[in-house]
N, C-alpha and C positions, 0 to 999 in steps of 0.2 A: 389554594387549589392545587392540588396534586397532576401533572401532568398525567396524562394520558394519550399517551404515544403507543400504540399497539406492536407490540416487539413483535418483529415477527421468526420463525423456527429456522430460517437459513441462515442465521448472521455467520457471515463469513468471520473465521479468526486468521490472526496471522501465521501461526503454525501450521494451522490446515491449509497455507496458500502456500508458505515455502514448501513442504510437502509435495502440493501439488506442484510446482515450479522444479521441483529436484526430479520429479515423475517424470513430466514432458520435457526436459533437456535429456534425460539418459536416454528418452526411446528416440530422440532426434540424434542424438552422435552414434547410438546402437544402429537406425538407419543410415548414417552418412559412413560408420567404416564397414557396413556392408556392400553398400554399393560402392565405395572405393575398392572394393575387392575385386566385386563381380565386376566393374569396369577394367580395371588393372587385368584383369585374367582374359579380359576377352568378349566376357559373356551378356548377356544384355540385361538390362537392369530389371529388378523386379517391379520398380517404381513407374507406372509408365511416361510419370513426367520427366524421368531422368533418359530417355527412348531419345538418342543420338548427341547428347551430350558428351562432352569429354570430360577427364577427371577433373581440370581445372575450376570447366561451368558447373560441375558436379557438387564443387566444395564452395563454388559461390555460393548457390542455390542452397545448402545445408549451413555457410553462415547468416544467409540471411534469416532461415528459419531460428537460428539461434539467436539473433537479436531481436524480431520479434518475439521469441519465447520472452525474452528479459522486460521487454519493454510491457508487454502485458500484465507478466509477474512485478513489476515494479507498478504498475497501475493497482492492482488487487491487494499486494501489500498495503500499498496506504491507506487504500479503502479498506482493509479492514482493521487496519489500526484506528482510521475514523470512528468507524462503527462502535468498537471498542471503548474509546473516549464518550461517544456518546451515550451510548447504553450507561454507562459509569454515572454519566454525569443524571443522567434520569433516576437511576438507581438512587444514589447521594440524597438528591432532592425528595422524592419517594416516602423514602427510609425517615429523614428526617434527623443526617446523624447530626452530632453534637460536635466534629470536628475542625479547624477552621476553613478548609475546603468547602465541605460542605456546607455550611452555612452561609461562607461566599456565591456558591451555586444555587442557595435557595433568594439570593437576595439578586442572582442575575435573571433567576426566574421569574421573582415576582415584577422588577423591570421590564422584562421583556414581555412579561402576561398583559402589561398596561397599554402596548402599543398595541395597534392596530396590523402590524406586522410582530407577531412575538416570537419568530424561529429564533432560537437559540442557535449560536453564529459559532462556529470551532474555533475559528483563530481572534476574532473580537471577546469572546464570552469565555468559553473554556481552557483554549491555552492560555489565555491573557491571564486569568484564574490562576491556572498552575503556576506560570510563572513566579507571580504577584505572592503568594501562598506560600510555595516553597523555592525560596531563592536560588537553592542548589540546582533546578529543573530549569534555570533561565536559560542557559545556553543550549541545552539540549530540546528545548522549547523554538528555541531561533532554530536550530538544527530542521528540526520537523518542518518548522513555517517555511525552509528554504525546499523540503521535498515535496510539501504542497502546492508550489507553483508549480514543478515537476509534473504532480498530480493534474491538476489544472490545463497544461498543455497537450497533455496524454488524452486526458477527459475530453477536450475539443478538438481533439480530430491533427494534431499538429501540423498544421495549416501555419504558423507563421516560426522565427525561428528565436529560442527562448534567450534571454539573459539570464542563465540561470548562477554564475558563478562557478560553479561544480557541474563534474557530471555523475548522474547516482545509476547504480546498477545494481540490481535487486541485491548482491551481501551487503554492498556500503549502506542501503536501505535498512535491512533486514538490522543491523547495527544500531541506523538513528532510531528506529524505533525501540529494540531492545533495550535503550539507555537512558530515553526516555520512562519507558514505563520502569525500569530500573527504577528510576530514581524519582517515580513519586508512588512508587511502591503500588503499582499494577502488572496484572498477568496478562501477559501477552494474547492467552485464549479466550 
C-alpha cells in the first residue's frame, strides 16, 4: 500500500529559511545602529520601546532580539530539513525505486503499516536507514540526531536546561544539515 500522506504547498525548505533568517537579522542590527545614532545624538528614538533607555539598554534590548532571531531560525532550519527527509522518504516509497535506500524505506513502511501506531519515526526509521545504507552519512547522521535534541528543546518551550554537548547556532546548523544531505546525495530545497 502506497502511503498517502497529503503534501501539503507550504513545505518550508532550508534555503527559504536561511534566507529568511539573513532577512530579519539585517533589518534588526539596520534597527539597532540606527537608534545607536539617534540615541548617541541626542534625539529620541523612533522605536517607542527604546523611549528613555540609554545606549547601553539599547544594545541589550537589540542582543537580545538577535538571539531570539537565531534561536527561532535554528528551530525552522531543522524543521525544515525534517520535512525534507520526510517528503524524500514518501517519495522513495511512492516511486518504488530500485535502490538500496529505497527499498530499506519500503520494508520500514511495510513494518510500520502492520502496527497499530505506523508513524514513520525520523530518527528510529529514516536516519537509522541512512546511516545503515550509506556508511559514509554515519557521523553526519549522529551530527543531526545531536541538533534534534536542540530541535526538541526549542519545540517545548525550553522550560528546562538541555545537555546538549555543543552549542548550535543557526551557520553551525546550516553546515550539519548541508553535509548531511551532501552526503546522501539530497537538495537541501
Amino acid at each position: 500500500m502506497i502511503p498517502r500522506v497529503p503534501l501539503g504547498s507550504r513545505q518550508i525548505t532550508v534555503d527559504d529559511q536561511w534566507a529568511y533568517y539573513e532577512a530579519v537579522r539585517a533589518a534588526i542590527v539596520r534597527s539597532r545602529q540606527a537608534a545607536k545614532q539617534r540615541l548617541a545624538d541626542g534625539a529620541s528614538p523612533q522605536d517607542p520601546r527604546l523611549f528613555g533607555m540609554t545606549l547601553g539598554e539599547a544594545a541589550q534590548y537589540f542582543d537580545a532580539l538577535l538571539d531570539e532571531a537565531d534561536t527561532q531560525a535554528s528551530l525552522f532550519l531543522i524543521a525544515a530539513a525534517e520535512a525534507t527527509l520526510r517528503v524524500d522518504f514518501l517519495e522513495r516509497v511512492k516511486k518504488r525505486r530500485r535502490d538500496s535506500v529505497s527499498r530499506a524505506f519500503r520494508d520500514v513502511y511495510k513494518s510500520r503499516r502492520d502496527h497499530s501506531r505506523h508513524r514513520v519515526r525520523l530518527e528510529d526509521d529514516i536516519l537509522a536507514t541512512w546511516a545503515a545504507e550509506v556508511p559514509e552519512a554515519k557521523s553526519h547522521v549522529a551530527r543531526f540526531k545531536g541538533a534534534l535534541r536542540f530541535r526538541h528543546w526549542l519545540a517545548h518551550g525550553r522550560y528546562w536546561v538541555p545537555k546538549l554537548g555543543q552549542r548550535y547556532d543557526p551557520g553551525g546548523l546550516l553546515q550539519i544539515i548541508t553535509d548531511l544531505f551532501d552526503t546522501i546525495g539530497m537538495a537541501r530545497n
